[in-house]
Structures are given as structure tokens and as C-alpha cells.
C-alpha positions in Angstrom: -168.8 23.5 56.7 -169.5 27.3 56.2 -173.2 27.3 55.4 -173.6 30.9 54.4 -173.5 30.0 50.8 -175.6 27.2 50.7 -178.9 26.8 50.0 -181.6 23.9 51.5 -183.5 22.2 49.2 -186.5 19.5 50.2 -186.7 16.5 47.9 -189.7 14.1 48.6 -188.8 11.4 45.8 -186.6 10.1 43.4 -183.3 12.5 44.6 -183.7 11.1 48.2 -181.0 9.5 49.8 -180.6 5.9 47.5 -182.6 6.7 44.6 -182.1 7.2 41.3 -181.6 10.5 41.1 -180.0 11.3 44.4 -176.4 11.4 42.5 -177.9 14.4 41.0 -177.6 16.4 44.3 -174.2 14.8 45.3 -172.3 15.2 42.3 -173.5 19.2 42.9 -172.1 19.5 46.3 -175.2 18.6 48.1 -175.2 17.2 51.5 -177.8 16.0 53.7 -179.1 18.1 56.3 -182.6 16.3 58.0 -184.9 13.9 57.2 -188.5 15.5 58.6 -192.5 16.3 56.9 -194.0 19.0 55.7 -196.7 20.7 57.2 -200.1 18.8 57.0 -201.0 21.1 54.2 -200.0 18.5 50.9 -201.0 15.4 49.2 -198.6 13.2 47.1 -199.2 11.8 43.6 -197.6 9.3 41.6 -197.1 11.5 38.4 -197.6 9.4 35.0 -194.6 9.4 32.0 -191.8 9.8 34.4 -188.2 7.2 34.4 -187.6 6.6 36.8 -191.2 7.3 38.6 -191.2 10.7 40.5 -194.0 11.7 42.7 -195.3 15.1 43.0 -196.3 17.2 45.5 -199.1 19.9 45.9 -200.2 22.0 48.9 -204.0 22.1 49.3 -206.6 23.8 51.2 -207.8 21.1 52.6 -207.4 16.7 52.7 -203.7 17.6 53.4 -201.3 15.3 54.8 -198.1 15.4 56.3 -195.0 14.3 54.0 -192.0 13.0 54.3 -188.9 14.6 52.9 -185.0 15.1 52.9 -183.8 18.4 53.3 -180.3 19.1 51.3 -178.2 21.7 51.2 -176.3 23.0 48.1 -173.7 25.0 47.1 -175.8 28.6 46.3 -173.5 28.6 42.7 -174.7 25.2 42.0 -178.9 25.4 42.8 -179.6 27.1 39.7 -177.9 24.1 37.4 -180.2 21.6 40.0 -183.3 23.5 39.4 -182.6 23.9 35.9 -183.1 20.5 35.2 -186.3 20.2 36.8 -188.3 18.8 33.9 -192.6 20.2 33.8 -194.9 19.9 35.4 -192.3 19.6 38.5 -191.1 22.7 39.6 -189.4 24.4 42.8 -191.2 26.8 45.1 -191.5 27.1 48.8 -192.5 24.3 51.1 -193.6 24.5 54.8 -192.1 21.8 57.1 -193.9 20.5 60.2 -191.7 22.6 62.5 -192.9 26.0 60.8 -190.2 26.6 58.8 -189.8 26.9 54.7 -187.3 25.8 52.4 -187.2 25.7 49.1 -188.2 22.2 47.2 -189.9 20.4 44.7 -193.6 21.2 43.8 -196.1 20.1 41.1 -198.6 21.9 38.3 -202.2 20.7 39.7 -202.9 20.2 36.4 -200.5 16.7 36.3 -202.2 15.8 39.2 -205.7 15.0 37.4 -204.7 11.8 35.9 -202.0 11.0 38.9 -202.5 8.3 41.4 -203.1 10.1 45.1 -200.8 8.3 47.1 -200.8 10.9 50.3 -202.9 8.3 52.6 -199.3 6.6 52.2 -197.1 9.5 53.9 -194.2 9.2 51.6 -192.6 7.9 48.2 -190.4 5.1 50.1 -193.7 3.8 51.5 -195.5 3.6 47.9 -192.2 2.2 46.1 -192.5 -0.6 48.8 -195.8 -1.6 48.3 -195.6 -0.8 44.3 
């Protein structure tokens, strides 16, 4: 596949591989590229008023952890109908992976976070939906 006009895209919840909303990606032209962490440089909260439940993610200063995450790629003419439909107080911005590199992905408003449950001692949203 000709990646030169595609575009990777981390998703660290609901759109991952079996979930809800992965069909959201696929039915774009996504495919899956890795499954891998960000840096240690983000905690993970089980944001409030969401169907199905989405987590969100936040890069910190400090108390970080290390996330787990698919990267995707999608077809370049097709991310701006993905991100489009991002609903508040998600939102799409850069993330830094373990290995040093960035790629574009979900992020969250701090201010969502206040009343959010901090799940980041867990590593990742599969490991809270199987203990939820």
C-alpha cells in the first residue's frame, strides 16, 4: 500500500481494534499499523457523559504514565471527516510514543478531567473495561 497519502492516527479507546467505535476508522479506509505506548508523559481518565464510554487522555508534567494505543493510518482525504466528528472536550493533537516519535491522536481538555476517574495506574482502556 502506497503510504504517501496517509496519515497515522493513535486511538487509545473506544476506536481500537473491537470496540465500538473502531468501524469508524475502517469504514474511512483506515488500517492498522502498531499496537505500542506513549511516552511516560500522560495519565488516562474515564471521561463522564460519553456512549459508549471513551477515555481521555492528557500529557502532564509530572505523575505520567505510559499508555497503551493503536496507531492507524488513514487515507489523508478522509482524516478531516474522522477528526471532524471528534465530539468536546476530545480533540486531536500530537502525541509522543515511547520510541520518540509523534503522531497525531486523540487528546482531552484538562478541564473534563476534573470530575473524571484517573484510571492511568491501569495502563490502558482494555485493562479498565475488564475490570469495570
Amino acid at each position: 500500500m502506497n503510504t504517501d497519502n496517509m496519515i497515522k492516527v493513535a486511538v487509545c479507546g473506544a476506536h481500537m481494534s473491537g470496540l465500538p467505535l473502531n468501524p469508524q476508522l475502517t469504514t474511512l479506509g483506515g488500517t492498522f499499523v502498531q499496537a505500542t505506548f506513549t511516552s511516560p508523559d500522560y495519565q488516562l481518565f474515564k471521561l463522564n457523559g460519553f456512549t459508549p464510554p471513551r477515555p481521555g487522555l492528557l500529557r502532564v508534567t509530572e505523575n505520567g504514565s505510559a499508555i497503551a494505543l493503536e496507531v492507524w493510518q488513514l487515507p489523508m482525504e478522509n482524516y478531516g471527516k474522522f477528526v471532524a466528528g471528534v465530539p468536546s472536550p476530545l480533540g486531536f493533537g500530537t502525541l509522543i510514543l515511547a520510541d520518540g516519535s509523534q503522531v497525531q491522536g486523540f487528546l482531552c481538555e484538562a478541564y473534563a478531567t476534573h470530575d473524571a476517574i484517573d484510571i492511568s495506574h491501569l495502563g490502558s482502556w482494555r485493562s479498565y473495561l475488564a475490570q469495570a
